[in-house]
C-alpha positions as CSV (number, residue, x, y, z in Angstrom):
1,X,0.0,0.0,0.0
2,X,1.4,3.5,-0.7
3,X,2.3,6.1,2.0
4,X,-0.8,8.4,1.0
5,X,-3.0,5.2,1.0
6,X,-1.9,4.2,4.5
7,X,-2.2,7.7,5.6
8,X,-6.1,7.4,5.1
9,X,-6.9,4.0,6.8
10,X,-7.8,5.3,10.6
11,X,-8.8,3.0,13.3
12,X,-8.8,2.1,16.7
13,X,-7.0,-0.4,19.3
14,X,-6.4,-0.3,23.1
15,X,-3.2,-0.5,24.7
16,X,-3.6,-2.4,28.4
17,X,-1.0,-3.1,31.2
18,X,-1.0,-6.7,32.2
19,X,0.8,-9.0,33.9
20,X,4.1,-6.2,34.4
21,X,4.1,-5.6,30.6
22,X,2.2,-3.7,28.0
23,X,0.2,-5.3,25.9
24,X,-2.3,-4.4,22.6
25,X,-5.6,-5.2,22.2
26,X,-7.4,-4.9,18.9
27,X,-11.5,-5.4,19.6
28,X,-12.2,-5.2,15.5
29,X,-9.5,-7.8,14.4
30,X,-10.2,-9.9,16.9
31,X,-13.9,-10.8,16.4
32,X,-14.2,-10.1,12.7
33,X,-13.1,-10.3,9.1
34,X,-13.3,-9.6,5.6
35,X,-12.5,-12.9,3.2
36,X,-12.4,-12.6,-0.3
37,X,-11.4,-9.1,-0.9
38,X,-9.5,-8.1,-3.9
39,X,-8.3,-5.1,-5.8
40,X,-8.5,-7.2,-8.9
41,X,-4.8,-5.7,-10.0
42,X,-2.8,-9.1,-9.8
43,X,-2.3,-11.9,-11.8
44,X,-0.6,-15.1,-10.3
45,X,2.0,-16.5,-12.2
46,X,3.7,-19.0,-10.7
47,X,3.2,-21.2,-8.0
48,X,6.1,-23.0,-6.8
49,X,7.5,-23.5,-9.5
50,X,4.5,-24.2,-11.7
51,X,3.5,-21.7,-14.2
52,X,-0.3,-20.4,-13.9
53,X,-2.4,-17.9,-15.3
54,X,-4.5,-16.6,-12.9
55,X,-5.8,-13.0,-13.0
56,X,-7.7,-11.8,-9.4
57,X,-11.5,-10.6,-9.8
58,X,-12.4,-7.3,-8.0
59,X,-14.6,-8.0,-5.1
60,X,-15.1,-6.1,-2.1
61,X,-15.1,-9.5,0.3
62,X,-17.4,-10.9,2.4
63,X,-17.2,-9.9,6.4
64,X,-17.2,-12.8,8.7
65,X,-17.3,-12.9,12.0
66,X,-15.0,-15.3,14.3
67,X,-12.2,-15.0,16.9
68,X,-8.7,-14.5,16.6
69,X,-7.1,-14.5,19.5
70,X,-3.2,-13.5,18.1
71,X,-5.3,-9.4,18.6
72,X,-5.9,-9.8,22.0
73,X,-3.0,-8.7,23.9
74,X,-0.4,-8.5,21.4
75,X,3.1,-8.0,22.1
76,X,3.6,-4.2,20.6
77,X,7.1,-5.8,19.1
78,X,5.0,-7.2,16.9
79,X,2.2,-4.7,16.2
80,X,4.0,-2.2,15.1
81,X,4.2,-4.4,11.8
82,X,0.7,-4.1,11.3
83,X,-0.2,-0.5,12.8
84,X,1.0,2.5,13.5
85,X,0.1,5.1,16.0
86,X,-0.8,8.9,15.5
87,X,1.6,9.1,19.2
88,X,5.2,7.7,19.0
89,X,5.0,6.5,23.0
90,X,1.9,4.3,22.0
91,X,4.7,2.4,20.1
92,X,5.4,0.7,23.0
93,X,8.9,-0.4,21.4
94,X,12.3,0.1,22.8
95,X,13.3,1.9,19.6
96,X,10.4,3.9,17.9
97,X,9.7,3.6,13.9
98,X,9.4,6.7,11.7
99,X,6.3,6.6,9.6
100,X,8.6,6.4,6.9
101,X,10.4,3.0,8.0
102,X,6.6,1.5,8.7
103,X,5.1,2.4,5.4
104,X,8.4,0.5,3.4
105,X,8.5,-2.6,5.6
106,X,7.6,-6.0,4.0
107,X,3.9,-6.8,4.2
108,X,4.4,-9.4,7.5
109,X,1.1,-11.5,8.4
110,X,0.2,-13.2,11.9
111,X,2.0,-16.2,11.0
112,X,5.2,-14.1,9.8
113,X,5.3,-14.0,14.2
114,X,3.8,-17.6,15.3
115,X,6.5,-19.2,13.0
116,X,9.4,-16.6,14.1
117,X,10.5,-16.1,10.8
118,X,13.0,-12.9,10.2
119,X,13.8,-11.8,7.3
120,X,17.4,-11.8,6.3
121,X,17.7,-9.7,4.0
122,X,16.9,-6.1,3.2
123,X,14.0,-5.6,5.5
124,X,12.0,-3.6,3.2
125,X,8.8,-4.1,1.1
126,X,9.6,-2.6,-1.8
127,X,12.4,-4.4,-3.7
128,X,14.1,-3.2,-7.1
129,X,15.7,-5.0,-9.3
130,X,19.6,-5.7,-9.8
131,X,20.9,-7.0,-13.6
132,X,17.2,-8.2,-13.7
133,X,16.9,-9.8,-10.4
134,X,15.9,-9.9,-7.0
135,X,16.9,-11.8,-3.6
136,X,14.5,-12.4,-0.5
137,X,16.7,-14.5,2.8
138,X,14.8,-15.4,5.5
139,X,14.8,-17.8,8.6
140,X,13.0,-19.7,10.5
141,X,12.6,-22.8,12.8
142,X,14.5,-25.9,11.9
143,X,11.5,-27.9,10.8
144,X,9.6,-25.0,8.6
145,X,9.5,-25.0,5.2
146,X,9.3,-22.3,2.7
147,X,7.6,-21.7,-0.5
148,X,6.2,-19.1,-2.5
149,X,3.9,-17.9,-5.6
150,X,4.5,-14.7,-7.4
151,X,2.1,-12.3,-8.9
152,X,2.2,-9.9,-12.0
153,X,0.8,-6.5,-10.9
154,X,-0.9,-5.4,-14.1
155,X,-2.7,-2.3,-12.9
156,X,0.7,-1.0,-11.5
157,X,2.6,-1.8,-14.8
158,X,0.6,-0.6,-17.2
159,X,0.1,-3.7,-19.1
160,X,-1.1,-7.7,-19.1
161,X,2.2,-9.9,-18.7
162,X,3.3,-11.3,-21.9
163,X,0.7,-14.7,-23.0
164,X,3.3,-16.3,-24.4
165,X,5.6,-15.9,-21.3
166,X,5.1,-18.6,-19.1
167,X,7.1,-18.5,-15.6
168,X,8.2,-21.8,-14.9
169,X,10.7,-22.4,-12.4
170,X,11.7,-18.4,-12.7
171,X,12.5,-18.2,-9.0
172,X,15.3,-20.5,-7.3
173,X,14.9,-21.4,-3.8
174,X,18.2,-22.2,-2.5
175,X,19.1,-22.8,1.3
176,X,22.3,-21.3,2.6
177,X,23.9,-21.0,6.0
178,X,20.1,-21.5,8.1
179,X,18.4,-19.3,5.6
180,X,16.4,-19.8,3.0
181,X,17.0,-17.8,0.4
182,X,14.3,-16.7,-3.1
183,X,16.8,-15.4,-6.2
184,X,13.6,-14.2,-8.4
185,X,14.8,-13.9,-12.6
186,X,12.6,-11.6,-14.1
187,X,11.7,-12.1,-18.3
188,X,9.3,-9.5,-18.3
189,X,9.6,-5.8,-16.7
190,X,6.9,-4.6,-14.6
191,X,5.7,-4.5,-11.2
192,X,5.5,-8.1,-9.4
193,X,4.4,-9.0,-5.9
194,X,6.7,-12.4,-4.2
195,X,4.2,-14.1,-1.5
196,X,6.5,-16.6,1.2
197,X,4.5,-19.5,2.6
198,X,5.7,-21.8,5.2
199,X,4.8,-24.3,7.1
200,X,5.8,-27.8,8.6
201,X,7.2,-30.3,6.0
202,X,4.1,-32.0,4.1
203,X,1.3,-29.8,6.2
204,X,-1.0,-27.3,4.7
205,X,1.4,-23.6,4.2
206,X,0.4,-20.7,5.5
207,X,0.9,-16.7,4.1
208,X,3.6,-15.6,6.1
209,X,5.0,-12.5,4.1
210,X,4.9,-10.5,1.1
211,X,7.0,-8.0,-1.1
212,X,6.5,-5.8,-4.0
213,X,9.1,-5.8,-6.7
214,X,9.9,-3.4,-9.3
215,X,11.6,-4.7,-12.8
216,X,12.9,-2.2,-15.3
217,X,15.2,-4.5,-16.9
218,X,14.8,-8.1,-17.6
219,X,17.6,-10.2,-16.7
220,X,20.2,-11.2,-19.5
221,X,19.7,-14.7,-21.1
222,X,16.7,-15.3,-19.1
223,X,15.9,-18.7,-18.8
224,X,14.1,-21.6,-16.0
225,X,16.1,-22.7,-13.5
226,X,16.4,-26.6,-14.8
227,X,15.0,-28.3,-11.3
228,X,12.4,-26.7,-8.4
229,X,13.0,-29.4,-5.5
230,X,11.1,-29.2,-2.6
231,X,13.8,-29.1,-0.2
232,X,15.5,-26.6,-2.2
233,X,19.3,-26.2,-3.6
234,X,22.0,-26.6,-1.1
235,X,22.9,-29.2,1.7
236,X,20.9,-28.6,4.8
237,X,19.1,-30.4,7.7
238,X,17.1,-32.9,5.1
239,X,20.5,-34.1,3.9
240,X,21.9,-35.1,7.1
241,X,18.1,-37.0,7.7
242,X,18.6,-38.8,4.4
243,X,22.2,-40.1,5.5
244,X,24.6,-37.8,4.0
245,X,26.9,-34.5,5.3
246,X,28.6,-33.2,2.4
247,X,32.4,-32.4,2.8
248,X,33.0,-30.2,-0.9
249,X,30.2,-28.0,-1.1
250,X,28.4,-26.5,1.5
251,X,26.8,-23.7,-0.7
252,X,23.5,-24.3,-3.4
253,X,25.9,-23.2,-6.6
254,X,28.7,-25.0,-7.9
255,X,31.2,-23.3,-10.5
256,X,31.5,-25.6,-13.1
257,X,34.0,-25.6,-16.2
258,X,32.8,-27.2,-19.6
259,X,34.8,-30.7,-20.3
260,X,36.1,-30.7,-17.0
261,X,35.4,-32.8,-14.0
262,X,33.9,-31.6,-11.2
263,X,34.2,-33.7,-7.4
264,X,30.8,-33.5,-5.2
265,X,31.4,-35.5,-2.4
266,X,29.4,-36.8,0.9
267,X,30.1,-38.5,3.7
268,X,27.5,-41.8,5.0
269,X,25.8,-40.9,8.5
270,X,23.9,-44.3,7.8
271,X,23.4,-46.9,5.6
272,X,21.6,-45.5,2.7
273,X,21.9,-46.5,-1.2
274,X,22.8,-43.0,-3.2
275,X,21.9,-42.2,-6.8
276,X,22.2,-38.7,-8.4
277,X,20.8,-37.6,-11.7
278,X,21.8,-34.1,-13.5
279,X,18.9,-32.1,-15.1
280,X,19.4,-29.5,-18.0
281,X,16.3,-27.4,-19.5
282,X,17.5,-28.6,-23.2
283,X,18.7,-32.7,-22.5
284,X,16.5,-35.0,-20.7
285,X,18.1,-36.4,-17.7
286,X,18.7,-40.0,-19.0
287,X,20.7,-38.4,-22.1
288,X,22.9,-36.8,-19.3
289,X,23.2,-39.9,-16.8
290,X,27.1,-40.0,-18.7
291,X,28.1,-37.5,-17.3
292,X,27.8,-38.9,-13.2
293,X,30.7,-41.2,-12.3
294,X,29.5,-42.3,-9.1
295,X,32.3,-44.0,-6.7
296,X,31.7,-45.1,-2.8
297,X,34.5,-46.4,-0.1
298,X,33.4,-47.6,2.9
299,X,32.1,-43.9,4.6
300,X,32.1,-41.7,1.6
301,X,30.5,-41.1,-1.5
302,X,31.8,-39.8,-4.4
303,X,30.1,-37.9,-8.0
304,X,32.2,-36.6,-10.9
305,X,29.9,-34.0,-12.8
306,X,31.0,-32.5,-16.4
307,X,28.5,-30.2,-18.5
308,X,28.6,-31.2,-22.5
309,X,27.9,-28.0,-22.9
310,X,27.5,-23.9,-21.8
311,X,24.3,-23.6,-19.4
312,X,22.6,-24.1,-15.8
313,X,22.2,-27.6,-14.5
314,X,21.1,-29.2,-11.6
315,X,22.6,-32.2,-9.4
316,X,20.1,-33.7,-7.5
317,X,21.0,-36.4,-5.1
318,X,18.8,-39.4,-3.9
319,X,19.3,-41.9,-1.2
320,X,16.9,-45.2,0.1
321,X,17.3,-46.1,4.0
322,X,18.7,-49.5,4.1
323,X,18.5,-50.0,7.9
324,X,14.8,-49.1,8.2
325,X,13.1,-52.1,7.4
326,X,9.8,-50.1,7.3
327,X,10.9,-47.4,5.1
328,X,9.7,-46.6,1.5
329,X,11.4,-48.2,-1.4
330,X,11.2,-45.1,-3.0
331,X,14.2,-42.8,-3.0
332,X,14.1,-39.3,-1.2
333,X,15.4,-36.3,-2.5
334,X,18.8,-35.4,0.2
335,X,20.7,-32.7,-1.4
336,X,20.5,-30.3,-5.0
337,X,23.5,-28.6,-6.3
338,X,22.9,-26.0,-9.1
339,X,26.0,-26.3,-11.4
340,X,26.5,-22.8,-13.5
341,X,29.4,-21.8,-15.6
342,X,28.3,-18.0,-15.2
343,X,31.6,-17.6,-14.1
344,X,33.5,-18.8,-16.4
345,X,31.1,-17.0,-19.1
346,X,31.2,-13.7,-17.1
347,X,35.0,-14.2,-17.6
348,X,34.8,-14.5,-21.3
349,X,32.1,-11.4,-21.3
350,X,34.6,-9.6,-19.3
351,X,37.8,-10.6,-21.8
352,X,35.6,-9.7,-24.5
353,X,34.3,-6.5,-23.4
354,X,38.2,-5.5,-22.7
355,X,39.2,-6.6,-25.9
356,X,36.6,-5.4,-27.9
357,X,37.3,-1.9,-26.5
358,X,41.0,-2.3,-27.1
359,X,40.6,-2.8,-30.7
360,X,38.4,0.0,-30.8
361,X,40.9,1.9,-29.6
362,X,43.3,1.0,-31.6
363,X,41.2,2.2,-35.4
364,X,41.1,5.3,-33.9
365,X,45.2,5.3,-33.4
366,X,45.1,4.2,-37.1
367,X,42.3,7.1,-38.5
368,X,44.9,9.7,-37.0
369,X,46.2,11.8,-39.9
370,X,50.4,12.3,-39.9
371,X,49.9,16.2,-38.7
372,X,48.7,14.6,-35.3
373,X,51.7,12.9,-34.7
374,X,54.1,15.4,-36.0
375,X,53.7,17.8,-33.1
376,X,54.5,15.3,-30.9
377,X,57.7,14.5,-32.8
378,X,58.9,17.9,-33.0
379,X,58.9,18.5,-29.5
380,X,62.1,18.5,-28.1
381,X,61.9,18.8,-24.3
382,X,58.4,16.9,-23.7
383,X,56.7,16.8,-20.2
384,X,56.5,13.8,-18.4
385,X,53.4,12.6,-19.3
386,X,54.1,12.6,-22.8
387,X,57.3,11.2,-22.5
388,X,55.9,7.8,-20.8
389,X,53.2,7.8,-22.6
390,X,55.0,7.2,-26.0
391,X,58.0,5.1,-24.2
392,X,55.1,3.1,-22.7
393,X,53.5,3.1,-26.6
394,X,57.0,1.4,-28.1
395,X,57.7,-1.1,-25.0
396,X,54.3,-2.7,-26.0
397,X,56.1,-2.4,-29.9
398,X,58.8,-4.5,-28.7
399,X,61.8,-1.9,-28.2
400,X,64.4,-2.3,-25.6
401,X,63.7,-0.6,-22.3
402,X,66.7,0.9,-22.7
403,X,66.2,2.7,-25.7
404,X,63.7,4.2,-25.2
405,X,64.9,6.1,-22.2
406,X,66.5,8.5,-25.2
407,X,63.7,10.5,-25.9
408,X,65.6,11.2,-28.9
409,X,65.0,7.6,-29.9
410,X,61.5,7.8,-29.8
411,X,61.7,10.9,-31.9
412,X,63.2,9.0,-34.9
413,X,60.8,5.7,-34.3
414,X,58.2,8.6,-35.2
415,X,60.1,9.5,-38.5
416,X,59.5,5.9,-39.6
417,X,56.9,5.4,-42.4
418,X,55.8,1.9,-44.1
419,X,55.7,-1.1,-42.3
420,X,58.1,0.6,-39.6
421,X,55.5,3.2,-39.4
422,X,54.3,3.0,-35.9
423,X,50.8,3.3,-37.0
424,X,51.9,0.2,-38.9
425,X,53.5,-1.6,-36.2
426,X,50.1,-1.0,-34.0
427,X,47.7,-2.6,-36.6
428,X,49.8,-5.9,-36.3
429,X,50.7,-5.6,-32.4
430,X,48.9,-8.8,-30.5
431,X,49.5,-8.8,-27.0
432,X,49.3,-12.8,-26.7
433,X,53.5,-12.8,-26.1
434,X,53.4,-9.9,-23.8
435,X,56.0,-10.5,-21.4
436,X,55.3,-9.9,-17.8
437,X,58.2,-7.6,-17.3
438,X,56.9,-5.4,-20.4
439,X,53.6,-5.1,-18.8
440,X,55.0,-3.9,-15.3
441,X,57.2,-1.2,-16.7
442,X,54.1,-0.3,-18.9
443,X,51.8,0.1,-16.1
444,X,54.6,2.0,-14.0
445,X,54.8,4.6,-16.4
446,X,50.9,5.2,-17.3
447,X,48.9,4.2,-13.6
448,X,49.4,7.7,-13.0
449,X,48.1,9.2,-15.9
450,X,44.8,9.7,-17.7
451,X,43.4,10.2,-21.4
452,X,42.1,13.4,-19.8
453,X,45.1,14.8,-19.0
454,X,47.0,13.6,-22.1
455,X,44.3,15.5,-24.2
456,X,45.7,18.7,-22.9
457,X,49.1,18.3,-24.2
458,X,47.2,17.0,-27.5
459,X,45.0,14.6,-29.5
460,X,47.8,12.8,-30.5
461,X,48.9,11.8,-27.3
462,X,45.2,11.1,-25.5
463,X,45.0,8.8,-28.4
464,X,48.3,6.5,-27.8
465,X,47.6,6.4,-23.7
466,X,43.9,5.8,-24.5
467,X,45.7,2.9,-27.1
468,X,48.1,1.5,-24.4
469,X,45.8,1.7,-21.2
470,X,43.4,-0.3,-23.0
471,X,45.9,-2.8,-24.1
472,X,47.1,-3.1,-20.6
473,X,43.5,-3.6,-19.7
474,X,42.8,-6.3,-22.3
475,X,46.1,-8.5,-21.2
476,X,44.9,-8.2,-17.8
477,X,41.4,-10.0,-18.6
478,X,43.0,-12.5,-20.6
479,X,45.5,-12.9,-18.6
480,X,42.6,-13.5,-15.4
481,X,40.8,-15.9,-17.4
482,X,43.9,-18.3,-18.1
483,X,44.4,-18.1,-14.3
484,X,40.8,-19.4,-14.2
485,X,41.1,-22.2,-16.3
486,X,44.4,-23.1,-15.2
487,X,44.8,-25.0,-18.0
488,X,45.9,-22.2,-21.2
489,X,43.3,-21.5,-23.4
490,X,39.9,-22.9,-23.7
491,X,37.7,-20.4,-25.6
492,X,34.8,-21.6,-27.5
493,X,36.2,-19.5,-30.2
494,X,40.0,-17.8,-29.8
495,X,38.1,-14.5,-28.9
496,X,41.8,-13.0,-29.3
497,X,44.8,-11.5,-29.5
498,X,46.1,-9.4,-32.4
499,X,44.2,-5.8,-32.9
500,X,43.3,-7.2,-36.7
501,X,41.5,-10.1,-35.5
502,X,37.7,-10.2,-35.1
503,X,36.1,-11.9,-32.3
């Protein structure tokens, strides 16, 4: 609800002192109701996990009367989520709330408080998103469950979500360090509202929370998640029941390299027979059963993933109790892993973004007419910025360091036309065999300096340290990503390295 619409909505509750504490006392909320109200301005979308189309119908609700005893002396810690008083001392809270912190808090019901949940993360009710996404943590008991559906708020974005959009499997429930934790991907901007259930495991779920979230930009390469388990991604407590603690991961994602191994292992806390089967949105998971190598010693269990291929995947881990003579013969989800290469793509983006703007650089060096390079020739005593910016230009080139110390050197390397042309030499530089000790001196003489400050002694020379800067930048991606791989190259393409190659 906005701050002007909550600035409206008067009404009245006691406060009582009881038992040496305050306490509130609501008389209308406790002995009545309105069920079925609706604004009409949401349409659900998904449903834990499950894509639905269901658009609310404006009705004004029926009233009901019944008791509900959570208004009848309720702790004012709690109250203050629900209403807020014309007089700061009726607060009744150690630490008062502005107006303004009330009217952006999260939308938390009665059961938000009878199942202690807290919310993790930002506490606020109005969420933005981030690269197309958004992120709700929160915590409760041991033995609570969380789930959620998500609504498109067509009134509030100006439009019907997309017909031939359906979300399925658009939010990833993942459970990390206690919490649980909702990572929604948006592929459609607007105006969405993210409802949190919970309950016990297998009982009925009750509304414990809600948040309203604002997309402006749909999240890059927007796709499902390939798995929505129950229990969520990530080891936690329903592992350990099933028989396993896991020793390599203890977190829901797992960075994962194409056509290389990856070792998920577990240790046995009972006898229990394990299988694991990898999902993928585009291979069905019998076409990717290859790519488990499943080992077990006497107290630990072993799985070797590789990906075939770029993408999101999901390891989900079974076991069957064989102690428990009773138990089902069906196997019981333990454990889900979501396996991503994101990083090693965001590596390549990141490479290529470098790259891409070195080259860039580099036809602008080569559009420069001769009368821009012959001013900085002629000069004869050159400041200091010019004078590493061109020594730092012909280290990259290959000269000695100790040549080009003579500024009178460099002079004469600018006198050179043809192929000894330094224009010449820059359309065929690659910085594949740059040698360490090149790029250290390089960035010695140019950390200092900007293109900003080069431009004042001249184009020319904003030019070459925009040239070299970005050169320095583009070996130092490359450079990252081979850490990465530890292994050389691996490109799906050899997105590099000399300025006349195309990507």
């Amino acid at each position: 609800m906005e701050k002007t619409q909550l600035q409206t909505k008067r009404n009245s509750w006691n406060s009582v002192y009881v038992a040496g504490g305050w306490r509130l006392v609501f008389p209308l909320w406790s002995f009545s109701a309105v069920t079925g109200a609706s604004k009409g301005n949401l349409t659900l979308v998904e449903d834990a996990g499950q894509a639905v189309r269901k658009e609310e119908v404006a009705s004004e609700g029926s009233k009901i009367t019944q008791m509900n005893e959570y208004y009848f002396l309720t702790n004012p810690v709690e109250f203050i989520h629900r209403a807020y008083p014309d007089e700061e001392k009726w607060q009744l809270i150690s630490k008062p709330w502005t107006f303004e912190q009330f009217a952006e808090i999260p939308y938390c019901k009665q059961d938000y408080h009878r199942h202690e949940i807290n919310i993790m993360s930002d506490f606020c009710g109005i969420l933005t998103s981030k690269d197309g996404e958004c992120d709700v943590k929160i915590q409760g008991k041991i033995d609570t469950y969380f789930t959620y559906k998500l609504y498109f708020k067509h009134t509030e974005s100006g439009k019907k979500i997309s017909d031939d959009l359906q979300l399925t499997r658009y939010v990833v429930v993942m459970r990390e360090s206690g919490c649980w934790h909702f990572q929604i991907r948006f592929a459609e901007t607007g105006v969405y509202k993210l409802e949190i259930l919970g309950g016990g495991k297998g009982l009925a779920h009750q509304s414990l929370c809600e948040f309203k979230m604002i997309c402006s930009e749909v999240k890059e390469n927007c796709r499902p998640v390939p798995l929505n388990p129950a229990i969520g991604f990530g080891p936690c407590i329903d592992t350990e029941r099933a028989g396993l603690k896991a020793v390599s991961h203890i977190c829901a994602k797992v960075d994962v390299r194409r056509r290389k191994e990856t070792v998920v292992s577990f240790n046995f806390l009972k006898h229990v027979t394990v299988e694991a089967r990898l999902h993928n949105i585009d291979c069905s998971s019998a076409d990717l059963q290859i790519y488990i190598n499943q080992t077990i010693s006497k107290n630990e269990v072993v799985f070797k993933v590789s990906v075939p291929k770029s993408g999101e995947y999901a390891l989900q881990i079974n076991t069957k109790d064989d102690e428990d003579e009773l138990a089902s013969d069906d196997f019981e989800n333990a454990c889900n892993y979501l396996l991503s290469n994101d990083k090693e793509q965001n590596a390549v983006k990141e490479v290529k973004k470098h790259v891409n703007a070195w080259k860039a650089s580099t036809q602008e060096v080569l559009r420069m007419e001769q009368t821009q390079i012959v001013p900085i020739r002629s000069v004869r005593q050159p400041k200091k910025i010019l004078e590493d910016i061109m020594r730092a230009t012909f280290l990259l080139l290959g000269e000695w360091e100790a040549s080009v110390k003579d500024w009178d050197y460099i002079r004469k390397l600018l006198e050179q036309s043809g192929n000894k042309s330094v224009k010449s030499r820059i359309s065929s530089f690659t910085i594949k065999t740059l040698r360490k000790n090149i790029c250290k001196s390089v960035t010695a003489l140019t950390k200092d300096h900007t293109v900003e400050d080069a431009r004042k002694i001249g184009h020319g020379a904003a030019t070459f340290c925009d040239w070299v800067q970005k050169a320095m930048a583009a070996k130092e991606t490359v450079d990252t990503y081979q850490n990465y791989l530890q292994e050389g190259t691996d490109y799906e393409s050899d997105v590099f390295l000399s300025s006349d190659e195309v990507f």
